[in-house]
VOPAGU-2260 file (C-alpha; in pm, 1 decimal, decimal comma):
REM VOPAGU-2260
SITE   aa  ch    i         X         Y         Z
SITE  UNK   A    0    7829,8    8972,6    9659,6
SITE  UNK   A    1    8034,5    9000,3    9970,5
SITE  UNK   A    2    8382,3    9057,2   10101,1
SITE  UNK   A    3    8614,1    9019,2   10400,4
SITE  UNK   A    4    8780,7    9361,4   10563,4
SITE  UNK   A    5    9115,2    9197,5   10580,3
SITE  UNK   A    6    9211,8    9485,9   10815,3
SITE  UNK   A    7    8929,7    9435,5   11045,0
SITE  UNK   A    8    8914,3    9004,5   11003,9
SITE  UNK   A    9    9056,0    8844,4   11286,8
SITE  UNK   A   10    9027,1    8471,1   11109,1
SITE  UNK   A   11    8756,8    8334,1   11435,3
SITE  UNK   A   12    8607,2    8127,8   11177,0
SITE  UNK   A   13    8282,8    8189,3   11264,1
SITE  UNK   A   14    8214,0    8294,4   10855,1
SITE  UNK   A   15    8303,1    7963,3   10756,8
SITE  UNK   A   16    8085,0    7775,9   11043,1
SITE  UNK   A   17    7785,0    7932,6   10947,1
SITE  UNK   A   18    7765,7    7912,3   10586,4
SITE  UNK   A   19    7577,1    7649,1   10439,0
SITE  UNK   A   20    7707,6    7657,7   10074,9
SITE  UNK   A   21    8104,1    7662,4   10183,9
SITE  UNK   A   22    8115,6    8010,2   10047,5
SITE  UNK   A   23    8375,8    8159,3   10334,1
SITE  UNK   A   24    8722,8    7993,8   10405,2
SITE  UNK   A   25    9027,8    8041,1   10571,4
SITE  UNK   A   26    9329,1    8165,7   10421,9
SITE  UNK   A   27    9622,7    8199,4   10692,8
SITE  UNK   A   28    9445,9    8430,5   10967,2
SITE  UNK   A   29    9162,6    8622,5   10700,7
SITE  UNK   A   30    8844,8    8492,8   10578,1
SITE  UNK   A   31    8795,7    8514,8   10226,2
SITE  UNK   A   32    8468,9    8462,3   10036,4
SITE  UNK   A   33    8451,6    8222,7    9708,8
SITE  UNK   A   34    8204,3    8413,7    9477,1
SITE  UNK   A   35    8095,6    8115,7    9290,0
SITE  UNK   A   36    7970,2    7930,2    9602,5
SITE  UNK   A   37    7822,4    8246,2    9745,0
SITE  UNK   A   38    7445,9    8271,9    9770,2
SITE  UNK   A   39    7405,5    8594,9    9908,4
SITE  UNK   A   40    7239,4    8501,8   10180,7
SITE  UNK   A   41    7404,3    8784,7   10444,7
SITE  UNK   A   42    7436,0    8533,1   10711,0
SITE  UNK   A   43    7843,0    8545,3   10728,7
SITE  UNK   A   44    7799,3    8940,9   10738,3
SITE  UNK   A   45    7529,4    8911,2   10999,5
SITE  UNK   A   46    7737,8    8686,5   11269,3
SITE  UNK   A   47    8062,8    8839,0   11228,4
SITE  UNK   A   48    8197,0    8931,4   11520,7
SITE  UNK   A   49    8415,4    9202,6   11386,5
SITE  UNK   A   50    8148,4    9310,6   11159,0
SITE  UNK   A   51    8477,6    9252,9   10854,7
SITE  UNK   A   52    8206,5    9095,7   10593,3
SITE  UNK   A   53    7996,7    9373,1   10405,1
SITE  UNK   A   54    7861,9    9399,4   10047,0
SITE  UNK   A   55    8069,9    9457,1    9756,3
SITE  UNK   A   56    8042,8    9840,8    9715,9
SITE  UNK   A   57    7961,6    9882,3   10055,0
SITE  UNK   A   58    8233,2   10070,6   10268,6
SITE  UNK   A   59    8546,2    9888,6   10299,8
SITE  UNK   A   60    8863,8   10038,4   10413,2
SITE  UNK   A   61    9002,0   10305,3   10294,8
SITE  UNK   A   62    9272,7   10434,4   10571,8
SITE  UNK   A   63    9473,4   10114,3   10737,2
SITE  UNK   A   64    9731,0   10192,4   10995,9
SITE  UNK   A   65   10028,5    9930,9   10950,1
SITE  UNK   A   66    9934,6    9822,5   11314,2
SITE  UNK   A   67    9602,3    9714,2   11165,0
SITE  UNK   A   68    9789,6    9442,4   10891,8
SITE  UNK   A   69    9898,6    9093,7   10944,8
SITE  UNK   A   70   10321,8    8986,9   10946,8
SITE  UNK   A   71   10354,5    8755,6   10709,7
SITE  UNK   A   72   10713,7    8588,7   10809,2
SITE  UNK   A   73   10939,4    8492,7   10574,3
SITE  UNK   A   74   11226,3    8328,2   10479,8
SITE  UNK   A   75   11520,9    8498,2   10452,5
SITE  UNK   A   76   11436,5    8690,0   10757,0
SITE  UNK   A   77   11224,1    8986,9   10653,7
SITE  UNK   A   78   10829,0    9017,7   10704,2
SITE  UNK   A   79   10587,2    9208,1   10458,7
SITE  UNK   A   80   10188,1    9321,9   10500,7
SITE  UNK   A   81    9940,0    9363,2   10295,8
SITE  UNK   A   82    9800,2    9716,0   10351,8
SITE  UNK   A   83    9592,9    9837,7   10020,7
SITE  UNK   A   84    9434,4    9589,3    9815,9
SITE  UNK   A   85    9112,6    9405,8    9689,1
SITE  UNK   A   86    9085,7    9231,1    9975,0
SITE  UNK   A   87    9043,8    9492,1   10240,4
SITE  UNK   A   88    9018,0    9840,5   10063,2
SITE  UNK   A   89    8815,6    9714,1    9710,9
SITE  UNK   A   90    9148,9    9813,9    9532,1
SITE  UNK   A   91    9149,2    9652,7    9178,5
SITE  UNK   A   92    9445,9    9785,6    9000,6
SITE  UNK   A   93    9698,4    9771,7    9255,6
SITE  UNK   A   94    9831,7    9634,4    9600,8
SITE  UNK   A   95   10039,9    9816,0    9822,7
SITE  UNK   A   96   10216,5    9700,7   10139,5
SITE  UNK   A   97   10552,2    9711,5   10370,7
SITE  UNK   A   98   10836,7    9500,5   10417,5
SITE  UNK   A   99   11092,9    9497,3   10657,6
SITE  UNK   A  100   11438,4    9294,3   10586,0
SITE  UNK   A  101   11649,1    9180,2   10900,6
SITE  UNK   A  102   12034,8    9318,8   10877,6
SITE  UNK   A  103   12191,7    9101,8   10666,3
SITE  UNK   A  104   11925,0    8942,5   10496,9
SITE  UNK   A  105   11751,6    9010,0   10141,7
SITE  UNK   A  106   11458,1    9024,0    9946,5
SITE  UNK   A  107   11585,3    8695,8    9749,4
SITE  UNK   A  108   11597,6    8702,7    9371,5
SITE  UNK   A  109   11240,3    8700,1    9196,7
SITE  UNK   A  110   10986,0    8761,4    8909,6
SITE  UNK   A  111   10682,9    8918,6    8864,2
SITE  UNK   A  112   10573,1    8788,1    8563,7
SITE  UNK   A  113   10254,5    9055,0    8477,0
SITE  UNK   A  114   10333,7    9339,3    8785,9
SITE  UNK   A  115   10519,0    9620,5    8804,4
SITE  UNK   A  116   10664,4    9656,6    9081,3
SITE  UNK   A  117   10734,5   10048,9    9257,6
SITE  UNK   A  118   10956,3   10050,6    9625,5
SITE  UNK   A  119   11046,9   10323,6    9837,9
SITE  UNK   A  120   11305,5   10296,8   10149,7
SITE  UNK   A  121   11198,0   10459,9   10438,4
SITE  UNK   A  122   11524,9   10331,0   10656,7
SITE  UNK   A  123   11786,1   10104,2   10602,1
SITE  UNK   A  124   12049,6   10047,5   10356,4
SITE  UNK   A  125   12131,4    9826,1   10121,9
SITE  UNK   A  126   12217,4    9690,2    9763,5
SITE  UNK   A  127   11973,2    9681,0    9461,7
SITE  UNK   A  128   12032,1    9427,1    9177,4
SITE  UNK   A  129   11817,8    9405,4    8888,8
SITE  UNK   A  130   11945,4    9256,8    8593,9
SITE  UNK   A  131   12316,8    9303,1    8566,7
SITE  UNK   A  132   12315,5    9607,9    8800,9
SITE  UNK   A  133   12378,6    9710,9    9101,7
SITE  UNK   A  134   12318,6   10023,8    9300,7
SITE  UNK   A  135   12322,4   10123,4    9689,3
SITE  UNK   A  136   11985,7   10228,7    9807,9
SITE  UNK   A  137   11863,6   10409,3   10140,7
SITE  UNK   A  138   11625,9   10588,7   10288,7
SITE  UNK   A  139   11471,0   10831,8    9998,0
SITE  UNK   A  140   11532,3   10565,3    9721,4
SITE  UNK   A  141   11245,2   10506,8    9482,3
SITE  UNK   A  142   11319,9   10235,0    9312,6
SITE  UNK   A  143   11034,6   10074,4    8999,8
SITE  UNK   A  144   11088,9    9706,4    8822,7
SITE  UNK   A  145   10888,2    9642,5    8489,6
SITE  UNK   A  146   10735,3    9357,0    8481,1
SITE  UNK   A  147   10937,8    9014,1    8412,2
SITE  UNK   A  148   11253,6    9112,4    8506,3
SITE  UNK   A  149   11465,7    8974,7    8786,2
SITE  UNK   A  150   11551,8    9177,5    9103,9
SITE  UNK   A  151   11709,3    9155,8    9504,5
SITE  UNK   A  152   11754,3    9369,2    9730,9
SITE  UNK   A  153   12014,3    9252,3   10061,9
SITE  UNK   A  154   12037,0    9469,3   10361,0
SITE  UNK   A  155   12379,3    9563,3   10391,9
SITE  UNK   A  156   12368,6    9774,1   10669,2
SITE  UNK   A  157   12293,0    9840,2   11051,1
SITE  UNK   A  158   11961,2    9830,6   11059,6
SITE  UNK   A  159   11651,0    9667,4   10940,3
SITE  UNK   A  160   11537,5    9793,0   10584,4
SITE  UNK   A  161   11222,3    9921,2   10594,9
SITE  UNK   A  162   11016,3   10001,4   10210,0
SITE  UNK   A  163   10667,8   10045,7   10124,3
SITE  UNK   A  164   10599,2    9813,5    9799,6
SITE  UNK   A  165   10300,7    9857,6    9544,7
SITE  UNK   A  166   10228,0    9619,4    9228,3
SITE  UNK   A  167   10019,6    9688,9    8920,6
SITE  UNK   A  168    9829,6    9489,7    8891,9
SITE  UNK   A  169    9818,9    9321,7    9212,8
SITE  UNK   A  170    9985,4    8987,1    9298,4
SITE  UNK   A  171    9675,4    8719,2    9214,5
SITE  UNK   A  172    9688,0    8695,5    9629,8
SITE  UNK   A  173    9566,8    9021,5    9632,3
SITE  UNK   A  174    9329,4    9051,1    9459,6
SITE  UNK   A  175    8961,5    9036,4    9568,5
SITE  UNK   A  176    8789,1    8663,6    9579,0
């Protein structure tokens, strides 16, 4: 079985030329590979450019600078990446990534359903709500939702927030193919 370094795939597309069984796709900017279609045939591995395809169990990536992760923009303005998970590092039980919410934006109201969710600020300030309270977070704040239960965070001060995020289990998006 094989799988796409995230932190190395640069989404050429050259994966998903090559393979005769439709195995590889394109997800955003990263290849991922469907393990039911996949043959094992090494060809994807073989003509990667960035040499991001390798066996499961082979070595995948297990230090990933921030620098090395994809923006995914969103709406309010704040953009997260994807730094640990199945995808890139073989992680199964969790995903772990950073967001960064514009000054006077949020992290709209949401559930997960199955994760728990752990956040720590690293700069910024701003308001917490989960359930029916609220509490004023910054830089040092550790903050942990169980799973199913609603939560926001808004950026209330002068300067983007900045946390690092990690779910158990990881978001179904994380997870490996």
């Amino acid at each position: 079985m094989y799988r796409v370094d995230a932190g190395k795939c640069i989404g050429c597309g050259v994966c998903v030329a090559s393979c005769s069984q439709g195995a590889p796709r394109l997800e955003g900017d990263v290849a991922v590979i469907d393990p039911d279609l996949c043959i094992e045939c090494g060809t994807c591995a073989t003509l990667c450019p960035q040499e991001a395809i390798g066996e499961v169990g082979a070595e995948m990536s297990v230090v990933v600078h921030e620098s090395q992760a994809q923006a995914v923009h969103k709406t309010p303005p704040r953009t997260s990446k994807l730094l640990i998970s199945g995808r890139n590092a073989g992680a199964r039980h969790l995903s772990l990534g950073l967001n960064e919410t514009a000054v006077g934006s949020r992290i709209p109201e949401h559930v997960h359903p199955e994760q728990e969710e752990a956040m720590f600020i690293v700069s910024g300030r701003g308001k917490f709500r989960i359930l029916e309270a609220e509490y004023d977070v910054g830089p040092g704040t550790a903050l942990f939702v169980p799973p199913g239960v609603p939560h926001e965070l808004v950026n209330t001060g002068d300067e983007p927030i900045r946390l690092v995020w990690c779910y158990a289990p990881p978001l179904p998006e994380h997870r490996s193919p």
